[in-house]
C-alpha positions as CSV (number, residue, x, y, z in Angstrom):
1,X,10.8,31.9,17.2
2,X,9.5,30.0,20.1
3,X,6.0,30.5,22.3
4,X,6.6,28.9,25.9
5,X,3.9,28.9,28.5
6,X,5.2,30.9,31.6
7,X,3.9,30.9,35.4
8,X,5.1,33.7,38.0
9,X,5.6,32.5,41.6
10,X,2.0,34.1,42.6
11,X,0.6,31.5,39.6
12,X,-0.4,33.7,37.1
13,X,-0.4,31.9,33.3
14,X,0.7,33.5,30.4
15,X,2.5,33.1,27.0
16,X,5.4,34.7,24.9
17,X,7.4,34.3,22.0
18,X,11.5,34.1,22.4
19,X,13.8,34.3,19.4
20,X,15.0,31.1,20.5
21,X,15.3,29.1,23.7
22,X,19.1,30.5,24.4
23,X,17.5,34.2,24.1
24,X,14.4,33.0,26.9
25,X,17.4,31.5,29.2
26,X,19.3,35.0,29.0
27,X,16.3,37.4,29.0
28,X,15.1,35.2,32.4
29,X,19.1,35.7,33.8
30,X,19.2,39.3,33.2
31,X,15.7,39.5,34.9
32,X,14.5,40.8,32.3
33,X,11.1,38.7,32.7
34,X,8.4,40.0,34.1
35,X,4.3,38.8,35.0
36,X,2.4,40.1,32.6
37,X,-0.7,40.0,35.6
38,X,1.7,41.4,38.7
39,X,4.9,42.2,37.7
40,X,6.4,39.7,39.9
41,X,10.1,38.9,38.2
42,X,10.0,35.1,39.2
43,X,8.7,33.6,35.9
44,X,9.8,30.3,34.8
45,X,8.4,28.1,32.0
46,X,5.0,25.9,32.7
47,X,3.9,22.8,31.5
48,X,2.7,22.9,28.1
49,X,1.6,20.7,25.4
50,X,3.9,20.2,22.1
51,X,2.1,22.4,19.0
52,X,1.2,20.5,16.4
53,X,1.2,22.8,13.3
54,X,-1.1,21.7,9.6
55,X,0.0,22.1,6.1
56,X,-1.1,25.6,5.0
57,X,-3.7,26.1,2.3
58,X,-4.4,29.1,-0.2
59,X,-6.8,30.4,2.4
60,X,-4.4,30.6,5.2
61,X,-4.8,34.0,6.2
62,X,-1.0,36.3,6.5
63,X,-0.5,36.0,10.1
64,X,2.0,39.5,9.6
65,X,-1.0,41.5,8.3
66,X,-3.1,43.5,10.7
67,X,-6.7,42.3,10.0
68,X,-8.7,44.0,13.2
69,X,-8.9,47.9,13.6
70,X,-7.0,46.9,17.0
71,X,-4.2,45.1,15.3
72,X,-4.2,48.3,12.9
73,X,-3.9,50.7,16.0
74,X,-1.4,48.9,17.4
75,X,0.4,48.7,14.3
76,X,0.3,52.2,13.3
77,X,1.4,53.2,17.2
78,X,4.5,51.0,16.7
79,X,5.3,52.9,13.4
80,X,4.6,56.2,15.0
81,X,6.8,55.1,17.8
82,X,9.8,53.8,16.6
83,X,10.0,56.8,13.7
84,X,9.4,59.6,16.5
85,X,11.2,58.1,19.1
86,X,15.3,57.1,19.8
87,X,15.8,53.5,20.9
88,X,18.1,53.5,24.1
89,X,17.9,49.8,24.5
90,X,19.0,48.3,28.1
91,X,19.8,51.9,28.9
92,X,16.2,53.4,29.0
93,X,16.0,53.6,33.2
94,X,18.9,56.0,33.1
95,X,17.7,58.0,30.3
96,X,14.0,58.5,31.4
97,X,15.7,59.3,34.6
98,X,18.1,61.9,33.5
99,X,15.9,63.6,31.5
100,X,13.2,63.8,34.7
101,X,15.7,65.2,36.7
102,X,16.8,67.8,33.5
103,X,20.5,66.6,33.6
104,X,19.7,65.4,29.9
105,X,17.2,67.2,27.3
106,X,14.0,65.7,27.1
107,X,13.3,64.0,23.9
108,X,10.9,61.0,23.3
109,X,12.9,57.8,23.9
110,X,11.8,54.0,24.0
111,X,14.1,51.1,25.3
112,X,14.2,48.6,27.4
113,X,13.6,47.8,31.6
114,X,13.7,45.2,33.9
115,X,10.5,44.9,36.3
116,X,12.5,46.0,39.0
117,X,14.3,49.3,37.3
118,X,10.7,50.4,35.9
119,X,8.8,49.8,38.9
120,X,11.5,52.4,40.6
121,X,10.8,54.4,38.0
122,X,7.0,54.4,38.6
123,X,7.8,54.9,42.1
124,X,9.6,57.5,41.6
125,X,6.9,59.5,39.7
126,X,9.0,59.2,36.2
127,X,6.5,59.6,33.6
128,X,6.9,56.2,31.9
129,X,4.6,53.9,30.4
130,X,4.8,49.9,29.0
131,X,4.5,49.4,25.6
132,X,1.9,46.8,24.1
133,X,4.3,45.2,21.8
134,X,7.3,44.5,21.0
135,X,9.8,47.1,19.7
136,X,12.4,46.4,16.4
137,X,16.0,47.3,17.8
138,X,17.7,50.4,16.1
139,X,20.7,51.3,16.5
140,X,21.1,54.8,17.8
């Protein structure tokens, strides 16, 4: 995993985590990237200073373990989620769509968008929402 420091082309600062840099360089040429502030889909890295990481100690505390109640909520929301729910990966736009117009049942489905294909969505009074976190991949 890697955390780089992005900018969108309006200058809005944010960070996320990428698999690896290959998998940032691939999400960014899909479009796939998006400003977390605007949704503008010009977001390239920003400057950022190298992280310097310390030996761990006994009283580390497990970074994987939700500790707050809003860690908790989102943890149990992703559970409920990805149980309840059928991943359609990259194909979510044409699922939510085909279900809205009834040529496919409705069912509760979570995937994957481009700024551009959800903002037509939005547009397009789908009923569609962002999720706050990131989703594990299942295979249909």
């Amino acid at each position: 995993m890697i955390q780089y420091a992005l900018r969108c082309d309006q200058g809005h600062e944010f960070d996320s985590w990428f698999q690896s840099a290959s998998a940032f360089d691939a999400l960014k040429a899909a479009g796939h990237l998006t400003c977390v502030v605007c949704g503008a889909t010009s977001v390239d890295k920003a400057i950022m200073a190298p992280r310097v990481s310390v030996p761990a100690t006994k009283d580390a505390a497990d970074l994987r373990k939700a500790e707050t109640p809003e860690e908790k909520a989102l943890a149990e929301l992703k559970t409920h989620v990805e149980t309840n729910a059928d991943y359609v990966g990259s194909k979510f736009a044409q699922e939510a769509r085909s279900m809205y117009l009834g040529s496919a049942p409705e069912r509760p489905i979570y995937g994957e968008a481009n700024g551009a294909e959800a903002k037509k969505l939005i547009e397009d009074g789908v009923p569609v929402v962002p999720l706050p976190f990131t989703p594990t991949k299942k295979a249909n």
